[in-house]
N, C-alpha and C positions, 0 to 999 in steps of 0.2 A: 388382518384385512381391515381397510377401513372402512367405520361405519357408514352406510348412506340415508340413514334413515331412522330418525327415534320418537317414536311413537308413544304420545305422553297421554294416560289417559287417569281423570280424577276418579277415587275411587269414594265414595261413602254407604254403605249399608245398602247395595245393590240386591241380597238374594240372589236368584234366580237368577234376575234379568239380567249376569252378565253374561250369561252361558254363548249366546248366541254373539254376545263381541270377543269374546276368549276363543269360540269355535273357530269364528274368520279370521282371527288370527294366526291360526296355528295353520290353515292352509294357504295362507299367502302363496303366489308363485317367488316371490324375491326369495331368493335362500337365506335360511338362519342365521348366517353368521354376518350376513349383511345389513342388519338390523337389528334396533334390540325393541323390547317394549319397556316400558314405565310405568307399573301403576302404583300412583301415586295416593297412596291411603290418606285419607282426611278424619281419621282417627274414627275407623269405624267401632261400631259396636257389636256388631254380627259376626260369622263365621267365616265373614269373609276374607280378611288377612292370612287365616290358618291355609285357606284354600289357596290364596296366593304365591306364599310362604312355597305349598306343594312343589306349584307350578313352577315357581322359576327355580326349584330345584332339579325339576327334571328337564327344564330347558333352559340351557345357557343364554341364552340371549332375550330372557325376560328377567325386569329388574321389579324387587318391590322397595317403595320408600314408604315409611311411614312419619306423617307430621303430627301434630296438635288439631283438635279440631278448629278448622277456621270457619266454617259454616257455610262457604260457598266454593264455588268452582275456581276464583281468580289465583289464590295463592297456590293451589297444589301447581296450574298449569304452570306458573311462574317458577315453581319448585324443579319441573320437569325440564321447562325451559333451561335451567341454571344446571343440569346434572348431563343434560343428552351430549353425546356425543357424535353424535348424527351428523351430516352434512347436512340435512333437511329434518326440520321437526313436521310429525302430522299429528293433530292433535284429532283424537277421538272422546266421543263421552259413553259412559257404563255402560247404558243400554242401548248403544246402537250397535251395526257390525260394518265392516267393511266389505266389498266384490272380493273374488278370489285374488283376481290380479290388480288390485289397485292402487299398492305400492310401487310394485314393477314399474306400471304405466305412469303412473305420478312421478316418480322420481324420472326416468328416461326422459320426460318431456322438462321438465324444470332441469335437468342437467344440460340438454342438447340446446336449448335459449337461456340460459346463465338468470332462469327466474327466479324474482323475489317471493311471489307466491304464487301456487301450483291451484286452482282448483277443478276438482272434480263433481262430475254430474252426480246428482246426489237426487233420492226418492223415497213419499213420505208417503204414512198412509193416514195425517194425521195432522199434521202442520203444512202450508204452505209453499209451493215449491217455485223460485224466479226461473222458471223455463227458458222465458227468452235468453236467460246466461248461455243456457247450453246450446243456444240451437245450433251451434258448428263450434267448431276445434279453431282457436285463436292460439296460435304461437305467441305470440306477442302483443299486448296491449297495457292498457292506465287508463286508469277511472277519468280521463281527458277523451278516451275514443273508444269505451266500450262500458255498457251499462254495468260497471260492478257494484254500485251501488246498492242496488238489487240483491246483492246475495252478501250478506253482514254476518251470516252465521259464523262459526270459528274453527269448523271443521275441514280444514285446509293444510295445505301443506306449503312451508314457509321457511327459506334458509336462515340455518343457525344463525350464523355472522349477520345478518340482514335485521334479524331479532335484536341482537346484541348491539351492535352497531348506530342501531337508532333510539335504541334504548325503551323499545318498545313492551311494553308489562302489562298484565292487569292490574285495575283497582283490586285491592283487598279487601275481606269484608262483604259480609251481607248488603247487598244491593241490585238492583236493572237494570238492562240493555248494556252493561259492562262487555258484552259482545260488540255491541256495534261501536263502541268507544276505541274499543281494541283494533277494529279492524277498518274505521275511518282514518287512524293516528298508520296504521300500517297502509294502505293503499296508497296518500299522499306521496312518501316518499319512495313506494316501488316504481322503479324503473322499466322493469318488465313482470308480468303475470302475464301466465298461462290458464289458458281452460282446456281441458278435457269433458267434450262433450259427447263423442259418440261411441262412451265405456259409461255404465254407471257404477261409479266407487263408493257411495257411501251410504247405506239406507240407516233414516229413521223409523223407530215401528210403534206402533203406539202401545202403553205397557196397561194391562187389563187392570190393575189398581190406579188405574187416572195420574201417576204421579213422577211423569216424565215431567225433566227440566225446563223451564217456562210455566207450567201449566197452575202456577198457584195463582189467585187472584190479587189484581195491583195494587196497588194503598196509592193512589193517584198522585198525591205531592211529592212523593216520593222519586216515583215512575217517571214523571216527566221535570223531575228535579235532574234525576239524572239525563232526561233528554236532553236538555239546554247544554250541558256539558259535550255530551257529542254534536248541538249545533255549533258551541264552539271551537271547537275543532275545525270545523268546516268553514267557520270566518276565518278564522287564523290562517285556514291555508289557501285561499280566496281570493278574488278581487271582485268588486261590485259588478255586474252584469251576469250576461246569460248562464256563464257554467256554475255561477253560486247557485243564480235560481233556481237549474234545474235540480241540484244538490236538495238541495231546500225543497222542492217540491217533494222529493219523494218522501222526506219524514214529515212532511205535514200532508199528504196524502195518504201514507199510509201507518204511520204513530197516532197522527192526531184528528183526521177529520172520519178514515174507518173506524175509531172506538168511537165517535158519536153517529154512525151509520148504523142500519139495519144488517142483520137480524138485534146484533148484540145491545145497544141503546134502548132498544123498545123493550129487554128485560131488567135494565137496570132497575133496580129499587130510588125513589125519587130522593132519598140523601146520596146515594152514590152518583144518581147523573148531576148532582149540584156540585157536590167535589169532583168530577169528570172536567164538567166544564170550567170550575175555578181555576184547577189548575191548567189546563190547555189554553185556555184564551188568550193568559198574558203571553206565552212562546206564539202564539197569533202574532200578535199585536208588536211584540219585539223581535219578532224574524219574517215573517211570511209578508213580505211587500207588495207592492203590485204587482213586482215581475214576476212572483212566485204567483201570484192570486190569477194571474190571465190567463197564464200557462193550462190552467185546469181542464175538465172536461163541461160541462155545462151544468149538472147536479151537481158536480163538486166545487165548482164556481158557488152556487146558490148557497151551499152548504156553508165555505166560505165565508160567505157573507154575512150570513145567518151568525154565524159564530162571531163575526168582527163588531156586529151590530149586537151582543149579545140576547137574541133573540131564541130563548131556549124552546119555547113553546114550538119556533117557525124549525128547530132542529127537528123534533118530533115528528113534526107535520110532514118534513121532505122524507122523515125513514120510512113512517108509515106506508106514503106514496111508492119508494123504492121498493119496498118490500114486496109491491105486488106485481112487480116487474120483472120477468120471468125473458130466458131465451127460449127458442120456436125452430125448430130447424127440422123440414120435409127432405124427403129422401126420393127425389123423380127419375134416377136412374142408376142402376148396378151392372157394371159388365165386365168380366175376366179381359185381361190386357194381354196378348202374346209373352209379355213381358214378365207374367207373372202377378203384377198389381192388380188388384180390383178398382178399377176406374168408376167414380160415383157424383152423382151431378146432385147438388143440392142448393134448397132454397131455406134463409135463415133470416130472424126479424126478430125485434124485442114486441110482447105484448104483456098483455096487464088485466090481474083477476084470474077470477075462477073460470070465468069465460075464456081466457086466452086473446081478447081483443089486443087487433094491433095496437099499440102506441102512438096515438095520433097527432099528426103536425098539422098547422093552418098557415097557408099561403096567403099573404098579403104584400101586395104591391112587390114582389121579387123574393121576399123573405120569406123565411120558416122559423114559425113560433112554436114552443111545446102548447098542443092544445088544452084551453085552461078545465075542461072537463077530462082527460086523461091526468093533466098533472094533479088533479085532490086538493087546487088550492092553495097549490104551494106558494105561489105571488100573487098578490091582486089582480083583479079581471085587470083595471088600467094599466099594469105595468107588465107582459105575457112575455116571457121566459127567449131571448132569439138563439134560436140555434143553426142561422145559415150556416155562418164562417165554421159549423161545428162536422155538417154533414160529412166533409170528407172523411172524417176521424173514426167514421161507421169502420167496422173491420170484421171480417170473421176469418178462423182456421179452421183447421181437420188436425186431430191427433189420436194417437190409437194408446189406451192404458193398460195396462196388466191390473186386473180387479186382485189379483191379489198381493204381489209386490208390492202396485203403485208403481214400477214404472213406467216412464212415460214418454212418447215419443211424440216429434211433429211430422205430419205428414205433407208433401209437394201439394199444393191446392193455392188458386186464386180467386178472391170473390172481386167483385164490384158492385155498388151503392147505386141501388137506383128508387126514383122518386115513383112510387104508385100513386096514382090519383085515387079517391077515394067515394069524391062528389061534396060539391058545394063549398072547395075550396080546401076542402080536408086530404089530408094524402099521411102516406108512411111511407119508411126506407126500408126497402127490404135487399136483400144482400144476394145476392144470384153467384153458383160458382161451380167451378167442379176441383174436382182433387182425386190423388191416386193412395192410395192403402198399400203399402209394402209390407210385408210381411217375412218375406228373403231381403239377404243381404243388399245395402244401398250404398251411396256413397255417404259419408258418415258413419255406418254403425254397422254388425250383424244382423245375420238371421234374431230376431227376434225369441225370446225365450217359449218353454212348453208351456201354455198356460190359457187362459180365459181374455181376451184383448179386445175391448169395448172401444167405441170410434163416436168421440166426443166432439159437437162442435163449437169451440169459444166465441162471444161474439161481444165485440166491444162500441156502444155508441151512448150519446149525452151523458159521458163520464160513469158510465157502467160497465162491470165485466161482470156477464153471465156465462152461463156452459148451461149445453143442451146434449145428450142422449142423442145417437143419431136411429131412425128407423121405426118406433112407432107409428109416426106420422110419415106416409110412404103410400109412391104411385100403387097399384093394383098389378100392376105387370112383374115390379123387383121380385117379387117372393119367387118365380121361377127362373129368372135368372141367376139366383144366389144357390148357383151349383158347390157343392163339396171340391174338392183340389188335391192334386198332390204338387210339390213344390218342390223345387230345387237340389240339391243333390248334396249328400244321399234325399232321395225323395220321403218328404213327410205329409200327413193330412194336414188337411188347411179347410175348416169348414165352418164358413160364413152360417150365422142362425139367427133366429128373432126372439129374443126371451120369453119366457112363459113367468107372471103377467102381463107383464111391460109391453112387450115386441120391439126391445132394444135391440142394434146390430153390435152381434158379436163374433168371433171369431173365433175359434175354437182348433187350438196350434198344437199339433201331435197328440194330438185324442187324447186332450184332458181330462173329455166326459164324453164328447160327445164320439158316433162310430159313424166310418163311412158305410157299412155297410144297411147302417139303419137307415142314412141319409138319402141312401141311392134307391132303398126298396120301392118297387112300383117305378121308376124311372125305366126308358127303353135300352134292353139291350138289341143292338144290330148287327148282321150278320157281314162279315166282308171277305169273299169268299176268293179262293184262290189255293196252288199250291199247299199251301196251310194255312188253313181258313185262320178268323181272327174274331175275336166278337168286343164289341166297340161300346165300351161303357159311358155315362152320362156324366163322367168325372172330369175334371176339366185339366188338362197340365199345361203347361207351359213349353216356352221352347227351350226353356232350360233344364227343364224336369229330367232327373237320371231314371234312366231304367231299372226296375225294383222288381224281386223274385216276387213269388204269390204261388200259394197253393190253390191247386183244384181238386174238389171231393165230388168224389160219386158214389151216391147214397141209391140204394132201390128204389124203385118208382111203384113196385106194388107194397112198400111199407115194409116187405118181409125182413124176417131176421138177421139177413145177411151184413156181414162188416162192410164197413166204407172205404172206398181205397182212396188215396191222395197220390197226386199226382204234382211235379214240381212242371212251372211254366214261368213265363214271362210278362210284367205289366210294362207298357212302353207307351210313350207319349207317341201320341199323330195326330198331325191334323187339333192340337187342340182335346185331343180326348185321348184317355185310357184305353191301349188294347190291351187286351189277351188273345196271346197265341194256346192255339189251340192243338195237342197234342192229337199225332195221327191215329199212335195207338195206344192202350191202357193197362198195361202187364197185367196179369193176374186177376183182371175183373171177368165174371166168367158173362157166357153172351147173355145176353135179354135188355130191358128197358128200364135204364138207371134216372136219375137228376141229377144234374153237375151244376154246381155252385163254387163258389168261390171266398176262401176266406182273406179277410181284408185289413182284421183287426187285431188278428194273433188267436192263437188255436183255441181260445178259452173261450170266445165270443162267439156270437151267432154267423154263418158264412152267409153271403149272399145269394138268393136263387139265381140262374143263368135261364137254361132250357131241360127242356127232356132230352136226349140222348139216346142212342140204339147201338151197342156192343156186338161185334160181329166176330167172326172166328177170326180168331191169331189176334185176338181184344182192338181187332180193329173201330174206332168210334164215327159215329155217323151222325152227324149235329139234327135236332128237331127240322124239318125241313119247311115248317110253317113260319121258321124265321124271319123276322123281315131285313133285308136287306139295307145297307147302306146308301144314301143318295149317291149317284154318280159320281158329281164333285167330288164327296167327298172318295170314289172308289178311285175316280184318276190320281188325286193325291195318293195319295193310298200306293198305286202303279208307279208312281213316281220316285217314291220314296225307296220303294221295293229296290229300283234301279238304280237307285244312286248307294244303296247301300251292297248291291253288286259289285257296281261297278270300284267304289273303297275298298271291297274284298279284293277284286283283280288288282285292283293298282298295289294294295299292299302287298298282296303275293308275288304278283311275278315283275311288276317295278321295283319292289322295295330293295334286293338285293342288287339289280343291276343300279340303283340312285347311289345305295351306297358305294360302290366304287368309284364315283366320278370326282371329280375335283369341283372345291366347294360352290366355285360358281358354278358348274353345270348342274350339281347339286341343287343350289338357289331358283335354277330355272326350270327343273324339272320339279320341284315341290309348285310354281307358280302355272307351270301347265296343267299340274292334277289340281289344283284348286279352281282352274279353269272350267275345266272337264266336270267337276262335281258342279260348281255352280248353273252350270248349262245344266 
């Protein structure tokens, strides 16, 4: 069978850390023989080859090659390159791992669009990740109509012949950003890339000995010795105007004007920010024009400048000021959506300091200047910083993170920029919006994983990007709206919490840690009385919530010795809340006056109280009668439902066998009468 897929990964004196890329391997869903792996030894001196050695002895379709030590990553991949047999190389590194299905879905999608290169949503909890890549599934695009620039890393998957054919390699040899070298010289000439945004395939993790790839420190001439080489690439494959520029901005935005940015700058020791700035200036000076330079944000303009004018001192001065430039984001409303999402209105603004003061703008004659007491001085009083033309550029989102994968999602949310007056001519932007938190499946991606899922909000303005925590800062009302959940089907808890210090909003997806039944204690249960009563819990479901089994226990009510009996029953969505049906009678509990509770979380954990109870002969049960009742509304719901799911019973019974006999149109019209009937 042919190969679809070889998986080239460099090996050098990993330990440990490869356990967890060896793990994901071996579950991939793409079957064995449709793949092979690579790992390509760079002349380790550990135990690791022996171990490899193992491995692809007991699995056919892992290969081991052993080289010479070359002392970087370029040669082994180029090694892997020249051996696979693959229709599609994916190149991993030691210590990272792949999703279960990430092959599968990589390659199906790079096969069904005839793509050059495949990339996958990828999550770090440690290096930086270009989100915007993934925000949606691109079948087909070029670094002409889709930000790839953005994502340089080399962990993609990329057709054999597409490799070979352009003649595509790494540098060999100890060296820098040989990644992005690689994968400037590749994106040019693809004709189609794909993204895979709403799977995540490929995590980085950070290795507890500090000594994941990247992480040694740059010898600066070096560093941006080799940057010039991937600017030239980018000339060569160019012409003068906007698409070089924009090319161009992003490595001097983020190569060369974030390494003289706050935090990292203001640690430099004063001979490394001297070598910093030697070597970055001249790539200034011989690439960054003025199309690249206007392009910017308003800080990064300045920064810019700063750097063009060799002005080391004015660098210092704008990190300082950045550095105490924080995002702010209030939380003035929380409310469960029919749908399932939690709908949340929020207010978000950049401030500055310990205090948290807004960042303030001064109005003159139509214009908006950064005010020269917010900005720390960073321009002469004469000459004040304009940020009209910038104001549109204010942005914020919502996105919800797994605290402990790191992955990370976007969520549907809209702000707009508006001007708050301040007095005396002073005002700020602050960003007004709301957004929806999914948690069940959307269009794009799954049910989100079990885990801990924090709801950040990023907000981008005068060439900054900060992220705020959403929920310490928060109306007085949210905390009682942010009910516990059950969710989608099969039904799971979903239960929204405020951290303890913090009072960060977090989410809490198939009882991580946290329990509904802790969540709900002291909340009202109510009574909805009928045929078979029902008692109406303060959990919130959706209209999509599946109905999910739950036991009920009845413990004694005078404490005595007696065993507890369980009873099996039904939790069901109505109306937006959890019922339990309540069972008429309770075998084998003998009479008198029990507590019936409810467990919620699995028989290990504590159950929830309900009411008192009263057991009558033939264990008939009799609910606390001080109960309090259900509002009306919600009891005619309630009647309503009762009868439509009647009236489902009757139509399936005694329609169901006469529909089947009919021919398929009378069929077709008798299904559109009983959907009739139910919707009345």
């Amino acid at each position: 069978m042919p190969v679809k897929v070889s998986v080239v990964i460099p090996v050098y004196n990993p330990g440990k850390y490869i356990d967890p890329c060896i793990e994901s391997l071996l579950r991939q869903t793409l079957p064995a023989e449709e793949f092979e792996i690579l790992f390509v030894n760079d002349g380790s001196t550990d135990d690791t080859p022996a171990r490899l050695e193992k491995l692809a002895a007991e699995h056919p379709h892992f290969r081991l090659i052993t080289i010479p030590n070359s002392g970087w990553p370029g040669k082994p991949r180029n090694v892997g390159v020249d051996e696979a047999r693959g229709e599609y190389v994916q190149f991993v590194d030691q210590d990272d791992r792949l999703a279960r299905d990430a092959l599968r879905r990589l390659y199906e999608m790079g096969r069904r669009n005839g793509s050059d290169i495949v990339i996958g949503k990828v999550a770090s909890d440690f290096r930086g990740v270009p989100h915007g890549v993934f925000r949606k599934n691109r079948e087909k695009c070029t670094l002409r109509d889709a930000p790839l620039y953005d994502s340089l890393t080399p962990h993609k998957m990329f057709r054999t012949a597409f490799l070979r054919e352009n003649g595509i390699a790494y540098p060999e040899g100890r060296r820098r950003l040989e990644d992005q070298l690689y994968m400037m010289r590749a994106y040019f000439p693809a004709k189609a890339v794909s993204i895979l945004g709403d799977y995540t395939c490929y995590y980085y993790s950070r290795r507890d000995d500090g000594k994941n790839a990247g992480s040694a420190r740059i010898v600066p001439s070096q560093y941006y010795g080799n940057l010039r080489e991937v600017l030239d690439v980018v000339m060569a494959n160019t012409e003068p105007g906007a698409f070089r520029d924009l090319l161009l901005r992003r490595f001097h935005r983020v190569e060369m004007l974030s390494r003289l940015s706050e935090p990292a700058v203001l640690k430099y020791q004063p001979d490394f920010f001297r070598e910093m700035v030697d070597a970055i200036r001249p790539l200034a000076l011989d690439f960054m024009g003025d199309g690249v330079h206007d392009g910017l944000g308003p800080l990064l303009r300045v920064r810019s400048a700063l750097l063009r004018a060799d002005d080391r001192e004015g660098l210092l001065r704008i990190a300082r000021f950045a550095g105490t430039v924080r995002a702010s984001a209030r939380l003035e409303e929380f409310a469960w959506r029919p749908d399932g999402r939690a709908a949340v209105t929020v207010t978000a603004r950049l401030v500055q300091g310990e205090e948290r003061e807004p960042v303030r703008l001064l109005r003159r004659d139509g214009r908006y200047f950064l005010h020269p007491d917010t900005g720390g001085g960073i321009l002469p009083p004469d000459e004040p910083l304009d940020v009209t033309d910038d104001i549109g550029g204010f942005s914020a989102e919502l996105s919800l993170r797994n605290r402990e994968t790191a992955v990370e999602w976007p969520c549907p949310a809209s702000f707009t920029a508006e001007i708050d007056d301040l007095g005396d001519g002073v005002c700020e932007v602050v960003l007004r919006g709301s957004g929806q938190v999914p948690t069940e499946a959307v269009k794009g991606r799954g049910r989100v994983s079990r885990g801990f899922w924090d709801v950040w909000v990023p907000l981008r303005g005068l060439g900054l990007v900060r992220k705020a925590r959403l929920g310490a800062d928060r109306a007085p009302e949210v905390d009682a709206a942010c009910l516990p959940a059950l969710l989608g089907d099969p039904a799971r808890a979903v239960i929204p919490y405020f951290t303890d210090p913090h009072g960060n909003l977090t989410f809490d997806v198939s009882r991580r840690g946290k329990k509904l039944a802790a969540r709900l204690k002291g909340r009202p249960v109510l009574l909805v009385p009928g045929r078979r009563p029902e008692l109406r819990l303060d959990l919130f479901t959706a209209e999509a919530t599946a109905a999910s089994e739950a036991r009920l226990v009845l413990s004694p009510a005078d404490g005595a010795d007696r065993p507890a009996h369980t009873l099996r029953t039904t939790l069901h969505p109505t109306k937006g809340r959890a019922h339990l049906i309540v069972p008429e009678r309770a075998p084998g509990a003998p009479a008198g006056a029990w507590n019936l509770s409810v467990r919620l979380d699995g028989e290990k954990d504590p159950a929830l109280p309900l009411c008192p109870v009263t057991i009558g002969g033939g264990g008939r049960m009799r609910l606390d009668p001080g109960l309090s009742e259900a509002p009306s509304s919600i009891m005619a719901g309630v009647a309503a439902q009762r009868r439509k799911a009647r009236l489902r019973r009757a139509l399936r019974t005694v329609g169901g066998p006469v529909v089947r006999r009919l021919p398929p149109r009378g069929r077709k019209r008798a299904r559109r009468l009983a959907r009739r009937l139910l919707a009345g």
